[in-house]
DOPA-115501 format. One record per residue: residue in one letter; x, y, z of N, C-alpha, C, O in turn; residue number from 1. Coordinates in nm, 2 decimals. Example, Ala and Ser with C-alpha at 12.3 -4.5 7.8 and 13.67 -1.06 7.14 Angstrom:
<tormis>
residuo_nc1_nc2_nc3_cac1_cac2_cac3_cc1_cc2_cc3_oc1_oc2_oc3_num
A_1.32_-0.57_0.78_1.23_-0.45_0.78_1.32_-0.33_0.78_1.42_-0.33_0.85_1 $
S_1.28_-0.22_0.71_1.37_-0.11_0.71_1.29_0.00_0.79_1.34_0.11_0.80_2 $
</tormis>
This chain:
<tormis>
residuo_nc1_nc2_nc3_cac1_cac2_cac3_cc1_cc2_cc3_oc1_oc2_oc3_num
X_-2.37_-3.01_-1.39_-2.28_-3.03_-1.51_-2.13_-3.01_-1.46_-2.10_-2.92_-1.38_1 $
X_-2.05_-3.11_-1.51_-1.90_-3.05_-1.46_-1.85_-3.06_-1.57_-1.87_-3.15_-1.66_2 $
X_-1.74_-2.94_-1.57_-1.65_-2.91_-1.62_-1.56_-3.00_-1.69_-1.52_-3.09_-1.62_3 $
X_-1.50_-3.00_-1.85_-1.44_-3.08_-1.88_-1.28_-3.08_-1.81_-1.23_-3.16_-1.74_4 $
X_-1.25_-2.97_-1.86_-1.11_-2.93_-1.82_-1.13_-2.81_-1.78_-1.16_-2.71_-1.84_5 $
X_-1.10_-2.84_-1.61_-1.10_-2.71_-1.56_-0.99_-2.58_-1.56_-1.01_-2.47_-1.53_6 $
X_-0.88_-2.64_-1.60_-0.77_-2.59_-1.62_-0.80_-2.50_-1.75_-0.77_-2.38_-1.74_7 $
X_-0.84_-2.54_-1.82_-0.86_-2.47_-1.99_-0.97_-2.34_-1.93_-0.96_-2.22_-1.95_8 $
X_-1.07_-2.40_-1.87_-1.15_-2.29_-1.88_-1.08_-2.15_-1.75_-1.13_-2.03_-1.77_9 $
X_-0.99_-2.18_-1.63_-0.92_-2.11_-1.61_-0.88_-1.99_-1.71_-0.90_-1.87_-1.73_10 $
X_-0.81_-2.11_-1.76_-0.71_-1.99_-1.90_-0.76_-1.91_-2.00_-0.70_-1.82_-2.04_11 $
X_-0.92_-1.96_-2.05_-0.98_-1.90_-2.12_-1.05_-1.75_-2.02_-1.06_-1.64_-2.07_12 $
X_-1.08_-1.78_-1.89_-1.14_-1.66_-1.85_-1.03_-1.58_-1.85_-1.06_-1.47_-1.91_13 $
X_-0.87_-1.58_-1.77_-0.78_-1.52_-1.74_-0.75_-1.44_-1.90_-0.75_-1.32_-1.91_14 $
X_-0.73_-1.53_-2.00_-0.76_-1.44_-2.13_-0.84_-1.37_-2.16_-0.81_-1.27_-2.23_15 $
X_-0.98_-1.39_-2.12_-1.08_-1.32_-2.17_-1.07_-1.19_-2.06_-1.13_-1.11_-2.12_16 $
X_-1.03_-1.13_-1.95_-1.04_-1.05_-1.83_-0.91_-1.03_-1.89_-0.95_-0.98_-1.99_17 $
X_-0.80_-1.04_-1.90_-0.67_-1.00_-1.98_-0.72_-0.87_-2.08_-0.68_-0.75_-2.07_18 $
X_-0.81_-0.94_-2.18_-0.86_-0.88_-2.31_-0.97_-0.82_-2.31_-1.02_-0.78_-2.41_19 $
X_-1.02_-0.79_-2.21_-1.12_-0.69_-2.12_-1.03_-0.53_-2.08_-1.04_-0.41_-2.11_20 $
X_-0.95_-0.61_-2.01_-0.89_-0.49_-1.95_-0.81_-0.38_-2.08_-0.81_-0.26_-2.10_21 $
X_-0.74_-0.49_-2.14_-0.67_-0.41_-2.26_-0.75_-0.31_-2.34_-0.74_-0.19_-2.35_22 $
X_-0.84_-0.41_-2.40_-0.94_-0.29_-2.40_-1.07_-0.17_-2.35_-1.14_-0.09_-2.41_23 $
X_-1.06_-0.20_-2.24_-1.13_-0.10_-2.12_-1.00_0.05_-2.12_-1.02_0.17_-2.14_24 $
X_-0.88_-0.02_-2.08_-0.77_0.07_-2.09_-0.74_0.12_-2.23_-0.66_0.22_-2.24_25 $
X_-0.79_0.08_-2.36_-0.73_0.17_-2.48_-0.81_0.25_-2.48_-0.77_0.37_-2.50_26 $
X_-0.95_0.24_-2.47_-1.10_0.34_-2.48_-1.08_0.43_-2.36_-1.15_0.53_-2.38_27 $
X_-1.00_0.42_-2.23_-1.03_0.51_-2.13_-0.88_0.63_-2.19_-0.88_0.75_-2.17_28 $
X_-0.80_0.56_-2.25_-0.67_0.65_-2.31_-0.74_0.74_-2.44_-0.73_0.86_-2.45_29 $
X_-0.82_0.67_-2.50_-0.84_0.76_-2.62_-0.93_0.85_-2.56_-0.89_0.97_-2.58_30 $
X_-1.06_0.84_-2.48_-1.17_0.94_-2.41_-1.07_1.03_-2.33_-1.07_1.15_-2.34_31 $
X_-0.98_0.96_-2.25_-0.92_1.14_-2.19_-0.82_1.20_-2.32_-0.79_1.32_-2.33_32 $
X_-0.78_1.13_-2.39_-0.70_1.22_-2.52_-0.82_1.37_-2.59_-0.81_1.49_-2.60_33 $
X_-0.95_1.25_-2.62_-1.03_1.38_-2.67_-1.07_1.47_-2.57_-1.11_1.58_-2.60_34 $
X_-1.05_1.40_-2.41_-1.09_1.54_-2.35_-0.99_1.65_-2.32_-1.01_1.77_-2.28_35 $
X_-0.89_1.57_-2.36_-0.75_1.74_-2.30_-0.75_1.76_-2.46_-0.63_1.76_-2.50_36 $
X_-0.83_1.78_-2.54_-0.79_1.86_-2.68_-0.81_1.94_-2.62_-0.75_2.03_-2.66_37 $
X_-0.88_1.98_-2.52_-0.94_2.13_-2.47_-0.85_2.21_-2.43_-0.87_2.33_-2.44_38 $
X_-0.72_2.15_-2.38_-0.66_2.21_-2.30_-0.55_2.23_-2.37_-0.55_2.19_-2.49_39 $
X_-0.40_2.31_-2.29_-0.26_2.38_-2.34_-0.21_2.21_-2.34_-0.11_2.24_-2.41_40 $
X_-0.20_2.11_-2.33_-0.11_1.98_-2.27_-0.12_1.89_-2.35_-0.18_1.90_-2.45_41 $
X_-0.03_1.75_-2.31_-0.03_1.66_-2.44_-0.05_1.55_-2.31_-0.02_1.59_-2.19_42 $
X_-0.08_1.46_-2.34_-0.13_1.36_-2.25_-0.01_1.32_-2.16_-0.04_1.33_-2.04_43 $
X_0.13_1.29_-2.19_0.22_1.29_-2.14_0.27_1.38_-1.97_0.30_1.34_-1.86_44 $
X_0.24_1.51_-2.05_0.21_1.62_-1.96_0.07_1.59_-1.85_0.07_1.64_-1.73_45 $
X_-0.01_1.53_-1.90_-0.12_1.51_-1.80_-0.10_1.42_-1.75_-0.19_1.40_-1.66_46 $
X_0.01_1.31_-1.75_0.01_1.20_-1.67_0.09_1.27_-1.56_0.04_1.26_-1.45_47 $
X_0.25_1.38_-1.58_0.32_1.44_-1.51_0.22_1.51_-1.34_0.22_1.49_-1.22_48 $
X_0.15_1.59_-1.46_0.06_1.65_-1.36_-0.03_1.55_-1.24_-0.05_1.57_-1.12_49 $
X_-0.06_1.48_-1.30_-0.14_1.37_-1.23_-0.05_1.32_-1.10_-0.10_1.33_-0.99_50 $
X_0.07_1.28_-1.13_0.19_1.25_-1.02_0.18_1.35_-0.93_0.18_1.34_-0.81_51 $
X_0.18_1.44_-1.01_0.25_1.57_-0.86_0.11_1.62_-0.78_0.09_1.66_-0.67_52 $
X_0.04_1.58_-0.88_-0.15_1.60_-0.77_-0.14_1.50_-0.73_-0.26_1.47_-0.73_53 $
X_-0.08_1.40_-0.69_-0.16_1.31_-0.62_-0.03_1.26_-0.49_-0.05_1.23_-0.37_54 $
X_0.15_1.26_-0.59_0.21_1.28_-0.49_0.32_1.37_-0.41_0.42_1.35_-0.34_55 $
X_0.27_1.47_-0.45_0.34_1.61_-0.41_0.47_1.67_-0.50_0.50_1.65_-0.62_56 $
X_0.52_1.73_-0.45_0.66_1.77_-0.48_0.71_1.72_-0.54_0.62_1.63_-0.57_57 $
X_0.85_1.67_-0.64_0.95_1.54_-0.70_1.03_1.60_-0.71_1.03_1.72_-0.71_58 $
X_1.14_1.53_-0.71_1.25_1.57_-0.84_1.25_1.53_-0.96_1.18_1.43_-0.98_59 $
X_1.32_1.57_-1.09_1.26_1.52_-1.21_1.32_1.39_-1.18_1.22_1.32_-1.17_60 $
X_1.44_1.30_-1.16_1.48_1.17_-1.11_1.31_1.11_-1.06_1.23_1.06_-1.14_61 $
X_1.29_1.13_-0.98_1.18_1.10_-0.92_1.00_1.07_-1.02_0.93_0.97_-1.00_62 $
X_0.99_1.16_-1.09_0.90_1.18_-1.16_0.94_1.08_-1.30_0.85_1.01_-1.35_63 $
X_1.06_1.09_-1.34_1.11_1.00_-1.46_1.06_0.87_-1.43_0.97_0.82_-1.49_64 $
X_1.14_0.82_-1.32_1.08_0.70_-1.27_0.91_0.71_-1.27_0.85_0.65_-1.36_65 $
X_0.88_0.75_-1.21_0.70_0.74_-1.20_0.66_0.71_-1.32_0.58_0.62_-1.33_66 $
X_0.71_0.77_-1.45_0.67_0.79_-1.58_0.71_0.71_-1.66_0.66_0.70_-1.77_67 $
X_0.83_0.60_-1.61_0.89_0.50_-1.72_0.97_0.60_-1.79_1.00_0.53_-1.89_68 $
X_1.04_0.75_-1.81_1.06_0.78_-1.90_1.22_0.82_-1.87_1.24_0.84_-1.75_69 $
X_1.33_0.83_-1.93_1.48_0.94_-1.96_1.42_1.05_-1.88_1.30_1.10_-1.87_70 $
X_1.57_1.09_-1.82_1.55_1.22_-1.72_1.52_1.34_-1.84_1.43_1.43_-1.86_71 $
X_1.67_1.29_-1.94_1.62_1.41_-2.05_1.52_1.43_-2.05_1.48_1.53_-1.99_72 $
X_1.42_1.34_-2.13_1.27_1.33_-2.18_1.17_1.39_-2.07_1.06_1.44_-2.09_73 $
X_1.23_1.38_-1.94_1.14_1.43_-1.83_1.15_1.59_-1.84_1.07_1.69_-1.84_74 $
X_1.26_1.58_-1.84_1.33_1.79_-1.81_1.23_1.83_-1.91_1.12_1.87_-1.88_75 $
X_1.28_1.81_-2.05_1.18_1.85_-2.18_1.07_1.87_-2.15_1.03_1.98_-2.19_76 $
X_0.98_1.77_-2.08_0.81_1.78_-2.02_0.82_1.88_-1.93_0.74_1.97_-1.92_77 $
X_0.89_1.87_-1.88_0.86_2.01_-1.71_0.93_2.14_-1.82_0.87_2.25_-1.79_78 $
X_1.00_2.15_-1.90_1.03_2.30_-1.92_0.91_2.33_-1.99_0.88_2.45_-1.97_79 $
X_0.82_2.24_-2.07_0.73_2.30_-2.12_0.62_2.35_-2.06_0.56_2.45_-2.09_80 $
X_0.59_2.25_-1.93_0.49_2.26_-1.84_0.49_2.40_-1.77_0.39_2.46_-1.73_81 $
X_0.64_2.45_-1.73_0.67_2.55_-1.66_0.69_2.66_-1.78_0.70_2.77_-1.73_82 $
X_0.70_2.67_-1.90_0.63_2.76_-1.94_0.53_2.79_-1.99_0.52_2.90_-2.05_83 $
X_0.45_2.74_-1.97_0.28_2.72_-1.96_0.25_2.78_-1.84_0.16_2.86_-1.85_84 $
X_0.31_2.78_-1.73_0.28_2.79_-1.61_0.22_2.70_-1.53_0.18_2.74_-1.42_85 $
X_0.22_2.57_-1.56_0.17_2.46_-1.44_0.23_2.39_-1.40_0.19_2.28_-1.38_86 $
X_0.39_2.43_-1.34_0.50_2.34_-1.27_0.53_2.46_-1.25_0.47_2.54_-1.33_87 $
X_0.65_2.52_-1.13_0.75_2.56_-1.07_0.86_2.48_-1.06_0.83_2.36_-1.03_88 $
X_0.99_2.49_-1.07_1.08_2.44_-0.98_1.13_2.52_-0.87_1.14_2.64_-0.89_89 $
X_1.17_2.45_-0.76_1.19_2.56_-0.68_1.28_2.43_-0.59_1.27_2.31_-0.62_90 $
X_1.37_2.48_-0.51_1.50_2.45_-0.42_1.42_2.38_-0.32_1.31_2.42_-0.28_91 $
X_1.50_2.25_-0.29_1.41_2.22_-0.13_1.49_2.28_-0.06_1.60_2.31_-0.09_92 $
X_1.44_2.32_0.04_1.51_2.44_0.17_1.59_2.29_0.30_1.62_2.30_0.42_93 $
X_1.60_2.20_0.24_1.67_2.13_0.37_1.79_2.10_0.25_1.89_2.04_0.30_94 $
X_1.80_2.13_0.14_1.90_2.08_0.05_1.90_2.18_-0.03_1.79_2.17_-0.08_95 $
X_1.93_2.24_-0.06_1.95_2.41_-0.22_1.98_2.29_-0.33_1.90_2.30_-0.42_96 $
X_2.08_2.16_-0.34_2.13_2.16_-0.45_2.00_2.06_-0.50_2.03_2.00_-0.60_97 $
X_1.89_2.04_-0.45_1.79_1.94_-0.49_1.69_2.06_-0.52_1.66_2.16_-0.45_98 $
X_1.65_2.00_-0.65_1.56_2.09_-0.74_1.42_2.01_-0.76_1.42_1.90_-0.83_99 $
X_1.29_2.07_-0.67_1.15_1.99_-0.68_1.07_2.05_-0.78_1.08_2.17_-0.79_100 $
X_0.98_1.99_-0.87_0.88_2.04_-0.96_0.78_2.04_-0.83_0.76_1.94_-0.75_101 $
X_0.71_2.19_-0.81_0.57_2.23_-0.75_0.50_2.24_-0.87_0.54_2.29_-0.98_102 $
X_0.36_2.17_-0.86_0.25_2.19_-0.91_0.17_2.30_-0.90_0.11_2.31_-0.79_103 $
X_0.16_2.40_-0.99_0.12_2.51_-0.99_-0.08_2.53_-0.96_-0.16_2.44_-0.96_104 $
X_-0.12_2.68_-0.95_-0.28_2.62_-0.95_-0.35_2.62_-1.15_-0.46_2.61_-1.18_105 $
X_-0.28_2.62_-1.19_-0.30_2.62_-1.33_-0.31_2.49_-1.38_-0.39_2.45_-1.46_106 $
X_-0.21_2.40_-1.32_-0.15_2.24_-1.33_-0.31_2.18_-1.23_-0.40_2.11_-1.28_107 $
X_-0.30_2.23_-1.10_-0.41_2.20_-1.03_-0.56_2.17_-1.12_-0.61_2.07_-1.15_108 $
X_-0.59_2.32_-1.15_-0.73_2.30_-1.20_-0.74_2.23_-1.32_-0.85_2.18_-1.34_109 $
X_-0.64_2.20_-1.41_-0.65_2.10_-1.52_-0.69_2.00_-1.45_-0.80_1.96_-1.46_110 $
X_-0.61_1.95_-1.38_-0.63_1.84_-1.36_-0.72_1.76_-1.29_-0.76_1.64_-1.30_111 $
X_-0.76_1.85_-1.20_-0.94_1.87_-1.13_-1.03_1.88_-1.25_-1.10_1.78_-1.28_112 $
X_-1.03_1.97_-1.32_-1.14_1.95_-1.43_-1.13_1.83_-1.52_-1.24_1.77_-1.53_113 $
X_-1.01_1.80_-1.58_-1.02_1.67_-1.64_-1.03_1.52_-1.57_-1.01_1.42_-1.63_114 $
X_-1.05_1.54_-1.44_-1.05_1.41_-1.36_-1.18_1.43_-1.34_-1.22_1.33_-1.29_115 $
X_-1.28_1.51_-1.35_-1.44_1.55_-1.29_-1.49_1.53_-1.43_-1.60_1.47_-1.44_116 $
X_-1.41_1.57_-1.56_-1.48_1.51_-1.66_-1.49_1.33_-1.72_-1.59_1.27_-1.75_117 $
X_-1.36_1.28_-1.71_-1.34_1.14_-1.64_-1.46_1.08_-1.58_-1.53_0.99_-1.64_118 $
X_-1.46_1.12_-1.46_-1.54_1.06_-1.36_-1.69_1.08_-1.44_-1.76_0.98_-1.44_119 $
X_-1.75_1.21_-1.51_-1.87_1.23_-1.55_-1.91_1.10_-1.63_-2.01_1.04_-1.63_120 $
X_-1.77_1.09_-1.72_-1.79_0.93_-1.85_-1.82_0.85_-1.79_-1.90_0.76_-1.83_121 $
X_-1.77_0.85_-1.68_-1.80_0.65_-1.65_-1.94_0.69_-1.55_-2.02_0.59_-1.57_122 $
X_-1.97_0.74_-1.51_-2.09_0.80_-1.42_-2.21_0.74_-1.53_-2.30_0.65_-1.51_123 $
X_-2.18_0.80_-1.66_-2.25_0.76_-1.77_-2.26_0.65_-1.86_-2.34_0.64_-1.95_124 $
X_-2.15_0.55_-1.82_-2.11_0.43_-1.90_-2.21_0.35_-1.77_-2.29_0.26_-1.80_125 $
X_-2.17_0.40_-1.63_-2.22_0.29_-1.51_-2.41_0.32_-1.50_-2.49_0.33_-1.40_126 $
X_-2.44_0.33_-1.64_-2.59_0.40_-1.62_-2.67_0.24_-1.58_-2.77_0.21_-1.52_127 $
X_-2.59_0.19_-1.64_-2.69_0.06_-1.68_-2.68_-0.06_-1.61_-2.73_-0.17_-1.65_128 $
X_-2.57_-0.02_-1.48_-2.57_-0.12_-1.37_-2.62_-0.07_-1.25_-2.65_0.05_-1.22_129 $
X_-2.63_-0.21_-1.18_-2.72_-0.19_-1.06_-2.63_-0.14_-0.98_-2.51_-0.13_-1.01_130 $
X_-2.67_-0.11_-0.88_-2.57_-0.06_-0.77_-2.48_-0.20_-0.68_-2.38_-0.17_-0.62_131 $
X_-2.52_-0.30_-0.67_-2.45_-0.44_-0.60_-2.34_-0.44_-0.73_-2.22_-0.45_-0.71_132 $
X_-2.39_-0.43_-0.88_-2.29_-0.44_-0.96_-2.20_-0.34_-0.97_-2.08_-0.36_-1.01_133 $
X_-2.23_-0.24_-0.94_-2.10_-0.10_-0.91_-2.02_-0.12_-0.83_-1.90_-0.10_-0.86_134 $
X_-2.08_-0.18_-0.70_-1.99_-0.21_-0.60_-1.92_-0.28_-0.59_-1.81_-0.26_-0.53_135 $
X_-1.96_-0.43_-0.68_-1.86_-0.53_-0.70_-1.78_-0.50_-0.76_-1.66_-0.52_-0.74_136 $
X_-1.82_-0.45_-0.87_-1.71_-0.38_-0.93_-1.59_-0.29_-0.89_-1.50_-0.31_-0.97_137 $
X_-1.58_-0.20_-0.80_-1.52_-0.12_-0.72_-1.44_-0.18_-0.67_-1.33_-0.16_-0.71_138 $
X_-1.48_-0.27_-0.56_-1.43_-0.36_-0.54_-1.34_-0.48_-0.56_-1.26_-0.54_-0.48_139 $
X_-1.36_-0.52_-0.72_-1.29_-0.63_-0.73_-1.20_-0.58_-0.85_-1.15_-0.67_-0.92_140 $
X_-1.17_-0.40_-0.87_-1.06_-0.37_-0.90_-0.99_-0.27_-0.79_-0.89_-0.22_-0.83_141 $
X_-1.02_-0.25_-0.72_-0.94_-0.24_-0.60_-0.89_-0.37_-0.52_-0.80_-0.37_-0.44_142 $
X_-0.95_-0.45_-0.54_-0.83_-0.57_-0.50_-0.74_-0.59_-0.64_-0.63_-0.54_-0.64_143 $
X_-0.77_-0.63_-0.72_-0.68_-0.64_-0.80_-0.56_-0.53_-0.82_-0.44_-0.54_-0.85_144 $
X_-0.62_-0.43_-0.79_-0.53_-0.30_-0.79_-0.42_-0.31_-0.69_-0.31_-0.26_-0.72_145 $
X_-0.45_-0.37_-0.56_-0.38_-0.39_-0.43_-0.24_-0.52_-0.46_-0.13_-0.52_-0.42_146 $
X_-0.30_-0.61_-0.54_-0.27_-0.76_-0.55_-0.16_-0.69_-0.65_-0.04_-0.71_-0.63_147 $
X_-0.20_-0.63_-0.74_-0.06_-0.57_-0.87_0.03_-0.46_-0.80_0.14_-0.42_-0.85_148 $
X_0.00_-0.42_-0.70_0.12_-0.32_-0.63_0.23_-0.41_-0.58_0.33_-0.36_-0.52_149 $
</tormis>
């Protein structure tokens, strides 16, 4: 059988994997929202933390950017975080006047625990694929993942 217009059905898959993802990504936003009700943090806060577990140290400049968000709007997130106790700021020692948010072990274990609960959901969503389909799967969003960097 061949295709009428190959072009159209192009566009139709690229929409339909478009409209996949959109919503794959609102259901994975609302599942970790209900799982930090558990916790002191607001999602916001958990994306922060997620940055500094995964890339160390920042300055809020630094972290704003990561976040899409106003430095203001950043400061505001870290003063709350650091009165919670899961940020520090503290001086870098090759510069005094550069101020880094440290990820505290409070900031840590949230974020370990809610990435292990994460991981448990989809453990439980991937009940019902095979293992060649896991993998392809793995795989053909880590290329994609590579291809959008």
């Amino acid at each position: 059988m061949e295709l009428e217009n190959p072009q159209r059905v192009t566009v139709d898959i690229i929409g339909n994997i478009e409209k996949d993802l959109r919503y794959i990504s609102g259901i994975i936003k609302q599942k970790g929202r209900e799982m930090l009700s558990n916790y002191k943090i607001t999602p916001p806060q958990f994306v922060a933390l997620q940055w500094l577990f995964e890339d160390g140290d920042m300055t809020i400049g630094e972290l704003s950017n990561k976040m899409y968000l106003a430095c203001s709007t950043t400061t505001d997130l870290v003063d709350r975080m650091e009165k919670n106790l899961l940020v520090e700021r503290v001086k870098d020692p090759s510069d005094r006047r550069v101020v880094r948010i440290h990820l505290l072990e409070e900031g840590k274990r949230i974020i370990d625990e809610v990435i292990k609960k994460r991981q448990a959901y989809l453990d439980e969503i991937l009940k019902n694929f095979s293992m060649d389909e896991i993998l392809l799967l793995q795989s053909s969003l880590s290329k994609l993942h590579q291809e959008m960097r």
